[in-house]
N, C-alpha and C positions, 0 to 999 in steps of 0.2 A: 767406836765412832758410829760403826751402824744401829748400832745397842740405840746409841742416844737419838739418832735421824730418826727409827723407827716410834722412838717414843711419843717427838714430837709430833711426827703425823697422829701419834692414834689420838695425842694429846687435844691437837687441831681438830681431827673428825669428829673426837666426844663433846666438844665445843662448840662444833658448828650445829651435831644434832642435838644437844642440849638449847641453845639456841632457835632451834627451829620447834622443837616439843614447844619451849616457853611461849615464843607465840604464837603458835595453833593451839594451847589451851587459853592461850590469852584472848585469842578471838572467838572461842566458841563461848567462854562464860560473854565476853560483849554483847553475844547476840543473845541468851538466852537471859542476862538481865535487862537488856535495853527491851526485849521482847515481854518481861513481866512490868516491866516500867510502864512500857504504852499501853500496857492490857488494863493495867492499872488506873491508868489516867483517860482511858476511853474505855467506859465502862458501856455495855449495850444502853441505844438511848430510850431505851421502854422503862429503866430503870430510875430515869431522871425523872422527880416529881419537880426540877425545879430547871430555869433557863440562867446562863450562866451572864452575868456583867465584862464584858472585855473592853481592855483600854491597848488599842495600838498591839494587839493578838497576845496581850496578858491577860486574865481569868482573874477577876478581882472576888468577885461573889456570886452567889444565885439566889435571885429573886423568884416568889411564886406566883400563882396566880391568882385574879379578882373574879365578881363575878360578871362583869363586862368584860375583861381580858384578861386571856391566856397567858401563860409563862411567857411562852415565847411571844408573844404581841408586845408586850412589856418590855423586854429585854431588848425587842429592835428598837423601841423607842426611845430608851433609857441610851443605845449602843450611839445611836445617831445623837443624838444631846451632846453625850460626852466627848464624839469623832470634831461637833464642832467647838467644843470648848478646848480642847487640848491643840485643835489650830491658832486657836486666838493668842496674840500680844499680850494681851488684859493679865496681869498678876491673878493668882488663885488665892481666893480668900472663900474658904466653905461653912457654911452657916449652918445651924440647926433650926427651922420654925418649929414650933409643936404646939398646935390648937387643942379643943377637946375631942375633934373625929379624931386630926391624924398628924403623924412627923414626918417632917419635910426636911431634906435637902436642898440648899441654894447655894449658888456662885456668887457670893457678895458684892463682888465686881462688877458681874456682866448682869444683873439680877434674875438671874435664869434657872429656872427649875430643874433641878436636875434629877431628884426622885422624892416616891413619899413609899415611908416606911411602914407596913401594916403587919397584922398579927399573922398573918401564913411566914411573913419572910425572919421572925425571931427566932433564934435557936431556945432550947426548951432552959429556961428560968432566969430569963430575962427578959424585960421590956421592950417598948417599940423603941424608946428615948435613946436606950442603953446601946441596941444593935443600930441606931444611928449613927452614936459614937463612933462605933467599930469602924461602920462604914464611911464615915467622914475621913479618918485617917488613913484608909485605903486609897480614895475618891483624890486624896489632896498628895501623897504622894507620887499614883501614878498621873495627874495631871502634871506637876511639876516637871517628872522625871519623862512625859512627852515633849514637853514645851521646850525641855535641855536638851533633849536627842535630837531637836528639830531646829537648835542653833550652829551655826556656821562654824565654831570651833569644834564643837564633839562631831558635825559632818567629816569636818578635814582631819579630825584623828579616826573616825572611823573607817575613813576611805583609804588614809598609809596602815591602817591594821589591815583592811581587808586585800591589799598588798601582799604586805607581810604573809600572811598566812594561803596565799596565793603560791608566792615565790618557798613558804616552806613546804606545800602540796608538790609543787616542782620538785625539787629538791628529795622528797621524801620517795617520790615515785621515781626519778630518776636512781635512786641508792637497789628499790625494787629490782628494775630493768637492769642493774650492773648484778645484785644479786642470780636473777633468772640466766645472766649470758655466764655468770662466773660459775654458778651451779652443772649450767648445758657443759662446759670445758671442764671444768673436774669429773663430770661423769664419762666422759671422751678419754678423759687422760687413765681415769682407775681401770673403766673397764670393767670386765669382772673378775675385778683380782681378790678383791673380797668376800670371804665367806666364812663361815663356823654360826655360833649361837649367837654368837659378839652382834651380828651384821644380821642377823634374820631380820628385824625390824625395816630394813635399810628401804626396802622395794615400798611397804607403808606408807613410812615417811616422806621417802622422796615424791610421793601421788599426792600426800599432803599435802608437802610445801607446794606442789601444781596449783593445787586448788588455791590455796593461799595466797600465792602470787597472780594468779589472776581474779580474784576476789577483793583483793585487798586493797585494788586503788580503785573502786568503784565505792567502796566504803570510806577511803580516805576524801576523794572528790565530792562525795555527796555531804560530809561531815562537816568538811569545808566550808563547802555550799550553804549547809544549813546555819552553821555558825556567823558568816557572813551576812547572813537577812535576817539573822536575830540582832547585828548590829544596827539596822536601820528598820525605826517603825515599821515604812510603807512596806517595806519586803516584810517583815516580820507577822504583818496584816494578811497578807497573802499567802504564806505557810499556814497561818492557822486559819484560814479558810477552806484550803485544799484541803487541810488536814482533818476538818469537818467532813470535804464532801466524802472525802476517804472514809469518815468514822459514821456513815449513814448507812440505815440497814439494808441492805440487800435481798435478802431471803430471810425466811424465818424458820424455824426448826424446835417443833414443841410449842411451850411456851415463850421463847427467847427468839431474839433477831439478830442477826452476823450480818457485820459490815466487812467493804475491801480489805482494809485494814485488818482484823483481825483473821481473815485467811491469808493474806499475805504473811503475816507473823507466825500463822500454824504450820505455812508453808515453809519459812524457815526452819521453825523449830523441828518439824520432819526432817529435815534434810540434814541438821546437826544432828538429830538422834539416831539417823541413819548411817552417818560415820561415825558417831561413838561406838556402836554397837559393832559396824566391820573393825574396828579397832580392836574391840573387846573382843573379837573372833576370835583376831588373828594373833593377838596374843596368847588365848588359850588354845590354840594350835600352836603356835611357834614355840612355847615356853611351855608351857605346862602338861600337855599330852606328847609332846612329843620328848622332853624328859623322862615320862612315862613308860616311854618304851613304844607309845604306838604309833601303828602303822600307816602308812598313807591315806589307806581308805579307812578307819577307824577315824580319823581326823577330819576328815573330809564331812563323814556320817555325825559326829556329833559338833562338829562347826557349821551345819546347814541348819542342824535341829536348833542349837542354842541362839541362833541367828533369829528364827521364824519367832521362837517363844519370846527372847530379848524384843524383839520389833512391837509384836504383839501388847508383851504386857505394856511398855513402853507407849503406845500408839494410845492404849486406855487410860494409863495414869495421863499424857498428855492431854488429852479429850477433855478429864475430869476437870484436870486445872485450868484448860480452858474456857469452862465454864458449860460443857454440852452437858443435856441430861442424856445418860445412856440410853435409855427407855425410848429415848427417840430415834435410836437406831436402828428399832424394827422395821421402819418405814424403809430406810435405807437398805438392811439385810432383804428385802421382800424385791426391792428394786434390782438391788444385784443378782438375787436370785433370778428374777426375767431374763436378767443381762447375761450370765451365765448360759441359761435354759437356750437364747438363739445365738447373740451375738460372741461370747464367750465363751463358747462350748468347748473349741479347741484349747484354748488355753489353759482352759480347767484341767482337760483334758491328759494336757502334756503335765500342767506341774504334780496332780496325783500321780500320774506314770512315774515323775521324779522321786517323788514321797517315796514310792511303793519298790522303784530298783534302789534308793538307797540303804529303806528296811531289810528288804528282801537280797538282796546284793547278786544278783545272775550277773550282774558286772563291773568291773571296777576297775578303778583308774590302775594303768600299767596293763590290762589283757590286752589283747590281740585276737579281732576279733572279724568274725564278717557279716556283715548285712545286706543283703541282694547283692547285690556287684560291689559295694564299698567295703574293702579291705582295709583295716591300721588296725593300729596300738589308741587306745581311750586313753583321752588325756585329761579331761576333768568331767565330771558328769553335775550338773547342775540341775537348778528347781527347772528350768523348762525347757531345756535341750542339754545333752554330749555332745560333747566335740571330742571328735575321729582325725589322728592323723595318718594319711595314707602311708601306703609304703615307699612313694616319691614325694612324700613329704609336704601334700599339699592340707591342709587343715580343715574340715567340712563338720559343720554343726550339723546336726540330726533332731530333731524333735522327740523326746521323752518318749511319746506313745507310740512310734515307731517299734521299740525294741517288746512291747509288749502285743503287738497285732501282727507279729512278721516272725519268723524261726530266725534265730539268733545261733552263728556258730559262732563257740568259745574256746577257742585253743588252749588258754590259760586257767580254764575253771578247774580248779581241785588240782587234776596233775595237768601239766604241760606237755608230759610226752606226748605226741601224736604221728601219725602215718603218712607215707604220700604213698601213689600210688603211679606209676611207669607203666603205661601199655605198649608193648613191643611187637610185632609183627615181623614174622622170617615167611624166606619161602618155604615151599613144599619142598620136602626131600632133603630139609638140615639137617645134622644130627640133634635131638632134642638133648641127649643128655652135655653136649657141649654149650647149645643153649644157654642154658643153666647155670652151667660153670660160668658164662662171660659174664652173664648177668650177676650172680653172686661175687664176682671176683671185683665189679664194677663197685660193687657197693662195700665190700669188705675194705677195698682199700680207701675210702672214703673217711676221714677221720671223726666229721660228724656224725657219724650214723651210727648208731646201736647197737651194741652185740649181744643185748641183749633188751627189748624183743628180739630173734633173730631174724636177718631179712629172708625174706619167702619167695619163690618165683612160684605163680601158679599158671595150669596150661588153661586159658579162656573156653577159647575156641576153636574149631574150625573156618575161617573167614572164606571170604570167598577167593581169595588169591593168596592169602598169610593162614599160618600158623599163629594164635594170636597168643602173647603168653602179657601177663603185669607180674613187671617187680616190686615188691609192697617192703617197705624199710621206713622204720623208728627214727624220730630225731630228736633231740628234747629240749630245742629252740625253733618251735610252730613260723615263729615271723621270718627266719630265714628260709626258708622254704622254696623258694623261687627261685634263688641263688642255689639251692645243693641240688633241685629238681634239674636246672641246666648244666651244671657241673655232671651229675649222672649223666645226662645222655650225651656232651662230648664224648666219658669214660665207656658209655656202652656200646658206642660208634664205634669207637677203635677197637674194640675188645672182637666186637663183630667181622670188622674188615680182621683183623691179625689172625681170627680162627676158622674165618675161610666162609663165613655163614653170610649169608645174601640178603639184606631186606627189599621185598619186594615192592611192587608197585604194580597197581590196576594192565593186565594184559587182554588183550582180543586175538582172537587167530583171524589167520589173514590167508585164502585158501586161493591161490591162482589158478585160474582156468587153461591159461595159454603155453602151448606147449613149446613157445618160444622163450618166453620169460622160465619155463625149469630148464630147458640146455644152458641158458644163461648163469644161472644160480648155480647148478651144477658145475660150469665151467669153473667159475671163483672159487667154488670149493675147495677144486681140483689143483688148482694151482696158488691156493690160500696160504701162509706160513702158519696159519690154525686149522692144519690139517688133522686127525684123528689120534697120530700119533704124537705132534705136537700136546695135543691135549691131553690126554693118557700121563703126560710127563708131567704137564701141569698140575694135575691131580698127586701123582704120587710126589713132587714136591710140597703140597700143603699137609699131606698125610706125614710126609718127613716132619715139616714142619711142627705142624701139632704133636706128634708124638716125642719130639726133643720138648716143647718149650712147655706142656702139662704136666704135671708130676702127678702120683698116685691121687693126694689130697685132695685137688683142684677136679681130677675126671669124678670121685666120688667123694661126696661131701660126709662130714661126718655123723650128719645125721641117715646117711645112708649103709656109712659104713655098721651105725649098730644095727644087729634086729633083734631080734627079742630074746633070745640065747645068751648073746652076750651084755644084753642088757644085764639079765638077772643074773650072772655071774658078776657083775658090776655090783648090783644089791648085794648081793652077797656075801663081798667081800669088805663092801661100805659098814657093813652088820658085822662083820667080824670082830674077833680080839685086837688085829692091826687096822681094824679100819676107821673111818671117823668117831670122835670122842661124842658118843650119845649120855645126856642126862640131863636131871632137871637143873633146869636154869632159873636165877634170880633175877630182875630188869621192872623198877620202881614199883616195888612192894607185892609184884606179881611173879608168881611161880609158873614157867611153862615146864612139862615134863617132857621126857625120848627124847630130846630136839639138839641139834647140832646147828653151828654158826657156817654161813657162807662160805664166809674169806677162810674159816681151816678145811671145808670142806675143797675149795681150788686149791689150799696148799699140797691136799693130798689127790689128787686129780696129776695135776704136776710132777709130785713125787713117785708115785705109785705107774703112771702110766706114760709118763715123759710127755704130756702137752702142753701147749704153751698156755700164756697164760688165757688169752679169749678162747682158744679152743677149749680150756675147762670151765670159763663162763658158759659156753656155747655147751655143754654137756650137763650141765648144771640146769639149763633151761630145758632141757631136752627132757629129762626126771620130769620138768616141772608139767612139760606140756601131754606128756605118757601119763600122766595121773598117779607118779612113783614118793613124789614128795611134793610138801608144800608149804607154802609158809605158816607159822601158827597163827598168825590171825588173817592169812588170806586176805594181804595188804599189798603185797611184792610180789613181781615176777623175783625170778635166781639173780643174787647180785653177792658181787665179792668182798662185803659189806657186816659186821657186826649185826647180821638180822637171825632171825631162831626159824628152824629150817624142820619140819618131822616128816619120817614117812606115813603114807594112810594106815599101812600094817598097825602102827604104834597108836593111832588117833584116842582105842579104844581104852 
């Protein structure tokens, strides 16, 4: 039963995103053939040798010009003729006259001139007589089919269609708004319970269908709209007026002229070829490199590159087909260059910075990182700023050129291990080598921290009221740091108070003149329950104390306990017949020679000398840090680890 429930949901969700692909590809070919349609049918008008005949904003034909008038002189004369003829009652009856200058068009009817036919306006191997005809049958339809549009029955059916498709815009857009509320509650209800390769797309699509559904009744309404005032002349007259002043040139560029229109249309078709192309990203990240095997920032670096070049070429082919000569972009390349040189500068600025850390990679998405006071983990690095999230998890964009004008620490670059460092301050007159131990014992028992590097106490200073010492200890997760830095010093706190050592604080002596205030002092001394002897007791109970609760280990560490004697009776015996197994090793088609492994060198560490197991990591590093052994290719500190281990003795 659950077999079958879960099938139908997946059933349901490859249905519903099948469904939604279908028409967001259905609306981008829309726009980019309704966008070669009108490119088409408003051609730049430097290109017209001829002005076009419209009856009630239909385009019947194009007339040229005389030598008294112009195309266009013509065509408003001819336009206004036929505006009053297709008002008039009067039946259309269209006539041919043809004298020996010229052929004439008449309304039989009304006996009104309606045009005369001359040798610019024939098409090439026919007559003035012949392109009369033509035009007569054009001339006598659309009068007719005004004079029908502008009767009382095709009004009243025009006016319940434009109802109808009124109430189906309702309707159509109301199904939208149920989809956008039932989409917001399915995504409420899944959650993000979905995920694998199946689902990678999901985040895409869903920013699609946004777009889509708020898109998509602005298109439905204005479609509407326009279909409706193609039902009725006088509306009909008025769209293709507007659509005129739309289709006038604006600016010019080269030799050619750009009207509204046609940047309006370059500006959609940008912004389709702008989500085709994050499409086409994000599926060769989601699906195809990352089947691959690669990495987050491998992905990142060529889904930014493939992005720029897809835009790029894309932005050219579009240009061409829009009809720009390229050659004319110098003009524009030389202008942006100004733009650039003052007002653009930064910007430039930051997206080279971007180019140059994604080539160059000093950072990448996942480090942990710092820059002046801003602390996080990089969470994407894009063409003109990263975004940094803190360690309280607040999200701050950074500007590109930032990370290349400023010292960048990298926690995460090559290895992650890295140090903190503890300054500690005692009074005068602790024991230093107990010190030591608290401090060591503080970090040993710490689970995060390193035992190998091994942690270090070193003595700073002299201060002016402290003994100054820092404990310096490995972690090998940089971004928790803060968290083990205070965890340490509750640990050194107590360590300190339990073995009797004092941290001090800023003192002044305080020298009394008055020989009434020292009988006083004296007095309380005298009769104090912290009298001399009281204290004396004091003392040899922390000396009890310390001396039960340290063990040999703890007062000397073991790097104290070797010195050089027993070191090299350690080599020694390591060199021996029973001591670690030295010889040439094999490890992907490379021979290292003398060299012995880590992890058998602690088994004999362990065995040979009863240590545990980090006190024979910790002895292992001790060799490493003496200049006694080292790794063969001086890549690793001492780890208990399958790594190839030689002494210097053998290097040769």
């Amino acid at each position: 039963m659950t077999s079958i429930l879960i099938f139908k949901r997946l059933k349901l969700f490859c249905f519903s995103y099948y469904l939604k692909f279908s028409i967001l590809s259905f609306l981008v070919l829309f726009i980019i053939g309704f966008s070669f349609v009108i490119l088409a049918q408003n051609p730049p008008l430097e290109t017209l040798q001829k002005s076009p005949i419209i009856v009630d904003g239909r385009i019947l034909f194009k007339v040229g010009s005389l030598p008294n008038f112009s195309a266009e002189q013509r065509a408003e004369i001819i336009n206004k003729t036929l505006a009053e003829e297709v008002r008039s009652p009067e039946p259309i009856e269209i006539i041919i006259v043809q004298d020996s200058e010229q052929t004439v068009i008449r309304n039989q009817t009304t006996q009104r001139h309606l045009l005369s036919v001359t040798k610019v306006d024939v098409i090439e191997g026919i007559n003035t007589f012949e392109q009369a005809v033509i035009w007569k049958n054009y001339l006598t339809q659309a009068l007719e089919r005004g004079q029908f549009e502008r009767s009382s029955g095709y009004v009243r059916s025009a006016i319940l269609s434009s109802l109808g498709i009124i109430l189906g815009a309702i309707i159509v857009h109301g199904v939208l708004i149920y989809l956008e509320i039932w989409g917001k509650s399915k995504e409420s209800r899944e959650g993000n319970e979905t995920a694998g390769n199946f689902y990678i797309s999901q985040a895409l699509i869903k920013s699609l269908w946004r777009i889509f559904l708020l898109v998509s009744p602005l298109f439905l309404w204005i479609s509407g709209l326009l279909y409706i005032c193609s039902l009725f002349p006088q509306a009909r007259s008025r769209v293709y007026q507007v659509r005129m002043l739309l289709g006038e040139p604006i600016f010019s560029l080269g030799q050619k002229s750009y009207s509204a229109l046609q940047l309006l249309l370059l500006l959609a078709l940008t912004v389709s070829l702008w989500f085709l192309v994050k499409g086409l990203v994000f599926l060769i990240k989601s699906y195809l490199l990352s089947r691959l095997g690669a990495n987050r920032n491998i992905q990142e670096i060529v889904g930014t590159l493939t992005q720029y070049i897809l835009l790029f070429l894309g932005l050219i082919i579009l240009l061409q087909l829009w009809g720009l000569d390229l050659s004319a972009l110098a003009i524009i390349a030389s202008v942006l260059g100004v733009g650039i040189g003052f007002g653009l500068q930064n910007i430039a600025n930051n997206f080279i910075s971007g180019l140059i850390i994604i080539l160059e990679r000093p950072i990448q998405v996942g480090d942990f990182i710092k820059l002046g006071e801003l602390v996080g983990t990089v969470q994407s690095v894009g063409a003109r700023s990263t975004q940094i999230k803190t360690w309280d998890g607040v999200s701050i964009i950074v500007p590109n050129s930032r990370f290349l004008e400023s010292e960048v620490i990298n926690w995460s670059y090559e290895d992650s291990t890295s140090a903190i460092r503890l300054p500690i301050g005692v009074a005068y007159g602790s024991d230093i080598k107990r010190v030591r131990v608290a401090l060591l014992k503080a970090a040993r028992d710490h689970k995060e921290i390193l035992a190998t590097p091994r942690p270090k106490v070193l003595f700073q200073e002299f201060g002016e009221s402290s003994l100054n010492f820092e404990l310096r200890v490995w972690l090998l997760e940089p971004r928790h740091q803060f968290r083990i830095k205070s965890e340490l010093n509750y640990a050194i706190e107590k360590n300190l108070r339990d073995y009797g050592i004092e941290i001090p604080f800023p003192q002044r002596d305080l020298n009394l003149k008055s020989s009434h205030l020292k009988q006083l002092i004296q007095s309380i001394l005298s009769t104090s329950e912290f009298n001399n002897s009281s204290l004396s007791k004091f003392d040899k109970d922390v000396d009890q104390y310390l001396t039960n609760s340290l063990n040999e280990d703890e007062l000397y560490p073991l790097e104290d306990r070797l010195g050089d004697s027993e070191l090299q009776t350690l080599v020694k015996q390591m060199r021996s017949a029973n001591g670690v197994n030295i010889e040439d090793r094999r490890y992907r088609l490379n021979i290292y020679p003398a060299c012995f492994i880590g992890s058998e060198a602690v088994n004999w560490f362990i065995e040979h000398y009863n240590y545990t197991r980090e006190e024979a990591i910790e002895l292992g590093q001790i060799l490493v840090e003496r200049g006694i052994i080292h790794h063969v290719l001086d890549q690793h500190s001492f780890k208990d680890s399958y790594l190839f281990y030689r002494f210097y003795d053998d290097d040769s």
